[in-house]
C-alpha positions in Angstrom: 6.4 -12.9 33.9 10.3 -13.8 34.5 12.9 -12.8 31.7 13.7 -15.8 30.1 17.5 -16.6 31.0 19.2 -16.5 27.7 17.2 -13.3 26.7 19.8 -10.9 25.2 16.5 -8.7 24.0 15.7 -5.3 25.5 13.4 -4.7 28.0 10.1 -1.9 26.9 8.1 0.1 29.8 5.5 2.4 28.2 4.0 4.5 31.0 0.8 6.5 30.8 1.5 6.9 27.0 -0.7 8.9 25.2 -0.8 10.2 21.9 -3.6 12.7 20.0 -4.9 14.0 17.2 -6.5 17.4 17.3 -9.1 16.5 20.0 -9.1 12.5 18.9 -7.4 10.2 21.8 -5.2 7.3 19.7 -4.1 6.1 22.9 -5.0 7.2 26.4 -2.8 6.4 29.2 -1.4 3.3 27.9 1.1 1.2 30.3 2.9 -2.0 29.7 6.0 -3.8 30.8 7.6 -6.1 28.2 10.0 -8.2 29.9 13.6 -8.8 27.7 13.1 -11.7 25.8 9.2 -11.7 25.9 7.3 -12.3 23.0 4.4 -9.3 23.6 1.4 -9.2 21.1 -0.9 -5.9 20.7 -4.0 -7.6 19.9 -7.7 -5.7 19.6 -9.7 -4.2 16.8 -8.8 -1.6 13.9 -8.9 1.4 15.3 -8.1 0.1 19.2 -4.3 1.8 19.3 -2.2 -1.2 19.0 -0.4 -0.5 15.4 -0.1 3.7 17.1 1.7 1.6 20.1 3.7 -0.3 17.8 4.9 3.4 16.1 5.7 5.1 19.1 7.6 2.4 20.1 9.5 2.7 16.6 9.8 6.3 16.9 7.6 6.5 13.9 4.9 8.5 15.9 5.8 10.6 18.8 3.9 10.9 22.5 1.5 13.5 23.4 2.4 12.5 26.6 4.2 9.9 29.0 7.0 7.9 29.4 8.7 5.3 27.2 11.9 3.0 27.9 13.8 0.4 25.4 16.4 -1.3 27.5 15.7 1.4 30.3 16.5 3.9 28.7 14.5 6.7 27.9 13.8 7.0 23.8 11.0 10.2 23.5 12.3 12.1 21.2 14.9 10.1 19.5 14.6 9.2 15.8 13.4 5.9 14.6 17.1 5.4 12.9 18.6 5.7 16.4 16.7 3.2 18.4 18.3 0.2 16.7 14.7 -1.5 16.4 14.3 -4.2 13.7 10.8 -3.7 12.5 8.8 -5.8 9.5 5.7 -4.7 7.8 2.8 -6.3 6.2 3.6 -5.5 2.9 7.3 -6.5 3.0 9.1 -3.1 2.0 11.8 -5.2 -0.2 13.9 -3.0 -2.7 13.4 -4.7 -6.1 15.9 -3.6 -8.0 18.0 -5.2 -5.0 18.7 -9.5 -4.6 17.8 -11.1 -1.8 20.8 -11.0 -0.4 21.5 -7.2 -1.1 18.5 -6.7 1.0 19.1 -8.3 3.8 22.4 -6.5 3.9 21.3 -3.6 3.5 20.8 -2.8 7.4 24.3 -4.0 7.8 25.8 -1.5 4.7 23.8 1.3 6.9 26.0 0.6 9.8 29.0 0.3 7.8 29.9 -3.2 8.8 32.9 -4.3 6.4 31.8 -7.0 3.5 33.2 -10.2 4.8 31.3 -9.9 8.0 28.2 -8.9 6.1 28.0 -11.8 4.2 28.2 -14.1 6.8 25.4 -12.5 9.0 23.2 -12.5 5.7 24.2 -16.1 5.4 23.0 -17.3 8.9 19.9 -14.8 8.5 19.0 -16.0 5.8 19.1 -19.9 6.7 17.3 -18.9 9.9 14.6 -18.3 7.7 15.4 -20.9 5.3 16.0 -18.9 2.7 19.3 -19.4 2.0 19.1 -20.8 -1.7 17.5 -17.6 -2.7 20.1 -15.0 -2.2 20.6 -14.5 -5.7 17.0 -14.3 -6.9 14.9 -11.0 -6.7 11.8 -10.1 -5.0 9.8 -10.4 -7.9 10.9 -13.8 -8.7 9.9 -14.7 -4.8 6.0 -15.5 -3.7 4.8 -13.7 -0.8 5.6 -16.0 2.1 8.8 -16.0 0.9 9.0 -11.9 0.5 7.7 -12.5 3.8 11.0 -14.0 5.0 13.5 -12.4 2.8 12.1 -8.7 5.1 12.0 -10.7 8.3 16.0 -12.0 7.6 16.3 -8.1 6.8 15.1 -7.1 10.1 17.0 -9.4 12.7 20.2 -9.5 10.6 21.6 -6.8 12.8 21.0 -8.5 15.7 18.7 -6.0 17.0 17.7 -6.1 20.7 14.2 -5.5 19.6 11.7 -6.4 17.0 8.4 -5.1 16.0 6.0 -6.9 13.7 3.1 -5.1 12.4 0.6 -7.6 11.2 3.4 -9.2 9.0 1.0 -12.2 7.8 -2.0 -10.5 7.1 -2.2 -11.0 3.8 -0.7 -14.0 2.7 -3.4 -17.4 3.0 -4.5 -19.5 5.9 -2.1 -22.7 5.4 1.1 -20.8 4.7 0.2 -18.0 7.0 -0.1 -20.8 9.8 2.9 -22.3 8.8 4.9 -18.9 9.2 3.5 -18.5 12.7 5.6 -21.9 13.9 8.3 -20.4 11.8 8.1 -17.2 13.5 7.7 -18.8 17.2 10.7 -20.5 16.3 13.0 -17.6 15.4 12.2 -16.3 18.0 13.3 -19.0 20.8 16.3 -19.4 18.9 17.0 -15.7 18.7 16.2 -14.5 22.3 15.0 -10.6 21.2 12.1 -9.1 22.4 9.3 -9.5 19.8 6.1 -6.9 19.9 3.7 -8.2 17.5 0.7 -6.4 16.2 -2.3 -8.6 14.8 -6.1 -8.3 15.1 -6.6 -12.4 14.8 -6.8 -13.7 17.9 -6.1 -17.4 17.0 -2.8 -16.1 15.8 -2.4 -14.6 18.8 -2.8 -17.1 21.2 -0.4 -19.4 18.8 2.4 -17.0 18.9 2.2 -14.9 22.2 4.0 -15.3 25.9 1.5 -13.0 26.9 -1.2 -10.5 25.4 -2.1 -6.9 25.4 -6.1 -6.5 24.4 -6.6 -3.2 23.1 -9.8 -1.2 23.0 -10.2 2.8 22.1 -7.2 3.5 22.8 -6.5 1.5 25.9 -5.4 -1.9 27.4 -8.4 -3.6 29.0 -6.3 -6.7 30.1 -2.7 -8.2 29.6 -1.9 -12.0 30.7 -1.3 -15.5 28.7 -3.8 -16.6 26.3 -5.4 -18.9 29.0 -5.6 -16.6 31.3 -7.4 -14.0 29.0 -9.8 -16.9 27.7 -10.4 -19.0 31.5 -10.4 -15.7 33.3 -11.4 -12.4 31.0 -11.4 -9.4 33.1 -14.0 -7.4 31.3 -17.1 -8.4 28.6 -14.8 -6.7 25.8 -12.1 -9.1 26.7 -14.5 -12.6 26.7 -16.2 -11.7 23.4 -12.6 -10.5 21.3 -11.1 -13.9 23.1 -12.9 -17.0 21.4 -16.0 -17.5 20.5 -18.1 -16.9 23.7 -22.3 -16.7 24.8 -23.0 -13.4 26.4 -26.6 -13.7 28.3 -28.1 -11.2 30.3 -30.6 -11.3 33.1 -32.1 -10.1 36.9 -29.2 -11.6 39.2 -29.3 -11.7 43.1 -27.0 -13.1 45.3 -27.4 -15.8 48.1 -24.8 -16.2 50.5 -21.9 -17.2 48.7 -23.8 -18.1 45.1 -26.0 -15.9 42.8 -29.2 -17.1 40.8 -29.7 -15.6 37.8 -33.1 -15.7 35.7 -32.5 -15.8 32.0 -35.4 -16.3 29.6 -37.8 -16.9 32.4 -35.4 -19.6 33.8 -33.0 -19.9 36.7 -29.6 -20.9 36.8 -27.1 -21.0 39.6 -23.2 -20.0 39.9 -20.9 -20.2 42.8 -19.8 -16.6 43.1 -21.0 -13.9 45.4 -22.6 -10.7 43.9 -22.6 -7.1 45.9 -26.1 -6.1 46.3 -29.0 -6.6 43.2 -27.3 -6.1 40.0 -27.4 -7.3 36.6 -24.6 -8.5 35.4 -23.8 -10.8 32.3 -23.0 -14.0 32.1 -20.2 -15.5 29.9 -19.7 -19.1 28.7 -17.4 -20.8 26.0 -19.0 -22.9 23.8 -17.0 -26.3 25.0 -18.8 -25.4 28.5 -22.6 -26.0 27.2 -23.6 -29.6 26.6 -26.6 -29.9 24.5 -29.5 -32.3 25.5 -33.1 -33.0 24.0 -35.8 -32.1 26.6 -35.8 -34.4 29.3 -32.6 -36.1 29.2 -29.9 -36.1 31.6 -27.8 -33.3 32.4 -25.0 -35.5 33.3 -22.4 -33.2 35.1 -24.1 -29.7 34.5 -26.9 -28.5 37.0 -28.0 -25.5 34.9 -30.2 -25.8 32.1 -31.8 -23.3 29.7 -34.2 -24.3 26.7 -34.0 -23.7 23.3 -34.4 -24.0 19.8 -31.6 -25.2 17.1 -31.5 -21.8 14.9 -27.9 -22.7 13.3 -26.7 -26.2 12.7 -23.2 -26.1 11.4 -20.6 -28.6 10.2 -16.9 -28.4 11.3 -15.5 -31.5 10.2 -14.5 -32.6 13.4 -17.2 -31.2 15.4 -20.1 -29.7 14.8 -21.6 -26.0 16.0 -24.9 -25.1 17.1 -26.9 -21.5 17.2 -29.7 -21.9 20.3 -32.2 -19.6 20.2 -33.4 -18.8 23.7 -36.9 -17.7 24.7 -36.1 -13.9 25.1 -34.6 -13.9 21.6 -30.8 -14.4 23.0 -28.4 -17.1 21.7 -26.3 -19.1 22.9 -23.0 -20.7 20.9 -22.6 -24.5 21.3 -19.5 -27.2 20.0 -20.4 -30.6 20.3 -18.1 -33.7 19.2 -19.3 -35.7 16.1 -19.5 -38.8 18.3 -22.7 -37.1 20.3 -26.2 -36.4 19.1 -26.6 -34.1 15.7 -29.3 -31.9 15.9 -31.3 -30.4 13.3 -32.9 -26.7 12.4 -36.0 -26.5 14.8 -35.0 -28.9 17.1 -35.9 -28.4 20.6 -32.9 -28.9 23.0 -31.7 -28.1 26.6 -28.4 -26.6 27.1 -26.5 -27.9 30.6 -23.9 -26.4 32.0 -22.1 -26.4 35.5 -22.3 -23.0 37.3 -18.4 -22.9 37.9 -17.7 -22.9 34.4 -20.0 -19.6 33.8 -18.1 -16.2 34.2 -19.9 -13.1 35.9 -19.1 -10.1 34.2 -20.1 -6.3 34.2 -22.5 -4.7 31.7 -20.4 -2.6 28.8 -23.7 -0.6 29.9 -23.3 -0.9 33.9 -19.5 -0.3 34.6 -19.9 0.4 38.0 -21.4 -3.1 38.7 -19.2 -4.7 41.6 -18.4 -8.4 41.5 -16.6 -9.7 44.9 
């Protein structure tokens, strides 16, 4: 990914970091550029490594092993309160016998920046955030988006080459958390600092993110855009953490440049060359499955598997769909309001075109070779 040109954040090149715990592996061998600029989110499970990347990055937890760089420069071994990192927290970390304002200067009093200077950096901080009516209030008297912003103005007040987030909207509500995500995508554009964000929400992800690192025990199974991690996911970890997704298994063999596949005593066809008989899995996104009753046409989609509605839900503006397949399997389904509803029991085809299916290894076969 190229730096974006007004950048004045600090580049970040963790490699073959790992950190442990008696014989437990938080991270194993983790790698990752972050260009200056970028905004970087550590997305993946509790307990995948992303908030252990996020401290060793602070300097809050040091390396087993490897190397780390902030603004290519080497920082193993130096204290968090020399790395001149902005970081916020979930739980906002606001002194409350402090203002609003006396917070957000409290970075600056640290560095021993004189009072005139530190009022007008709270100042613009502050109406970055659009806080500034609230300098005089404390936290208390503040609701939790708006903590949420008062510790955010706290961390880039400094003008810090570098910010970490550590799920800093987790526990605030879906509107206002939503609404802080523009707010944060924002400040960032406007600000031009590297942001490293740690969530486990992948629509939050994709809304925020210049690219994404998917964690899994302890290691990155794929880094890219949010398209690419959702058109293209490199493993079957990575297409079922990414969007809702149908996972099918079944006897694949390849012929010439396409592969049949039989699943639930049925075959289906996709454009992609297998090496030798495996069995792979196939992966498919919900808005790629057209639902049909028996019989009807499968307009643009060759494939078809039967099965029976198990899950009919509402969505408001469209509606989704459980099918249960003959081997017990099922498959995820969004269908616009404007087509066919179906009901519980219903028997139904599901069409799909073999380009839009992904070929993927087995969590169980690892060694399976796709070409």
């Amino acid at each position: 990914m190229n730096p974006k040109p007004t950048s004045k954040g600090a580049a970040i090149d963790l490699e073959a970091i790992s950190k442990a715990y008696g014989g437990f592996k938080a991270l194993d061998g983790v790698s990752l550029r972050i260009e200056p600029g970028e905004f970087m989110t550590l997305l993946g499970p509790s307990g995948s490594g992303k908030t252990t990347t996020l401290n060793v990055i602070a300097g809050f937890t040091d390396v087993t092993s490897g190397k780390l760089l902030v603004g290519e420069k080497s920082v193993v071994g130096m204290p968090a309160h020399k790395r001149n990192i902005g970081v916020v927290f979930q739980h906002y970390a606001l002194f409350p016998h402090m203002s609003v304002g006396r917070n957000v200067a409290y970075p600056l009093t640290l560095r021993g920046v004189d009072q005139a200077t530190r009022q007008t950096r709270v100042a613009r901080a502050l109406d970055m955030v659009k806080m500034g009516d609230f300098a005089h209030r404390y936290p208390s008297e503040l609701s939790g988006g708006q903590q949420q912003r008062v510790a955010l103005a706290r961390a880039i007040v400094f003008d810090p080459p570098l910010l970490l987030m550590d799920e800093p909207l987790g526990a605030l509500d879906k509107k206002l958390r939503e609404w802080l995500q523009l707010e944060i995508k924002r400040i960032h554009r406007e600000l031009g600092t590297t942001f490293v964000y740690v969530t486990h929400d992948q629509e939050e992800a994709l809304v925020l993110s210049d690219r994404i690192a998917v964690f899994n025990r302890g290691r990155i199974e794929q880094v890219g855009t949010g398209r690419q991690l959702y058109d293209e996911p490199a493993t079957l970890f990575v297409g079922r953490f990414i969007g809702d997704s149908t996972v099918l298994r079944g006897k694949a063999r390849s012929d010439g440049n396409s592969t049949a596949m039989s699943i639930a005593g049925e075959t289906v066809a996709v454009p992609r060359k297998l090496s030798g008989e495996v069995s792979p899995v196939m992966l498919l996104r919900p808005e790629k499955l057209a639902i049909r009753r028996p019989g009807q046409s499968a307009g643009n989609g060759a494939n078809r598997l039967s099965g029976t509605i198990a899950e009919a839900i509402y969505l408001g503006s469209e509606s989704k769909y459980e099918v249960k397949l003959a081997d017990g399997s099922a498959a995820i389904v969004r269908s616009p309001l404007t087509g066919e509803s179906f009901g519980l029991g219903d028997k139904v085809e599901l069409c799909f075109d073999g380009s839009d299916a992904k070929l993927l290894a087995d969590d169980a076969s690892a060694d399976t070779t796709l070409t």
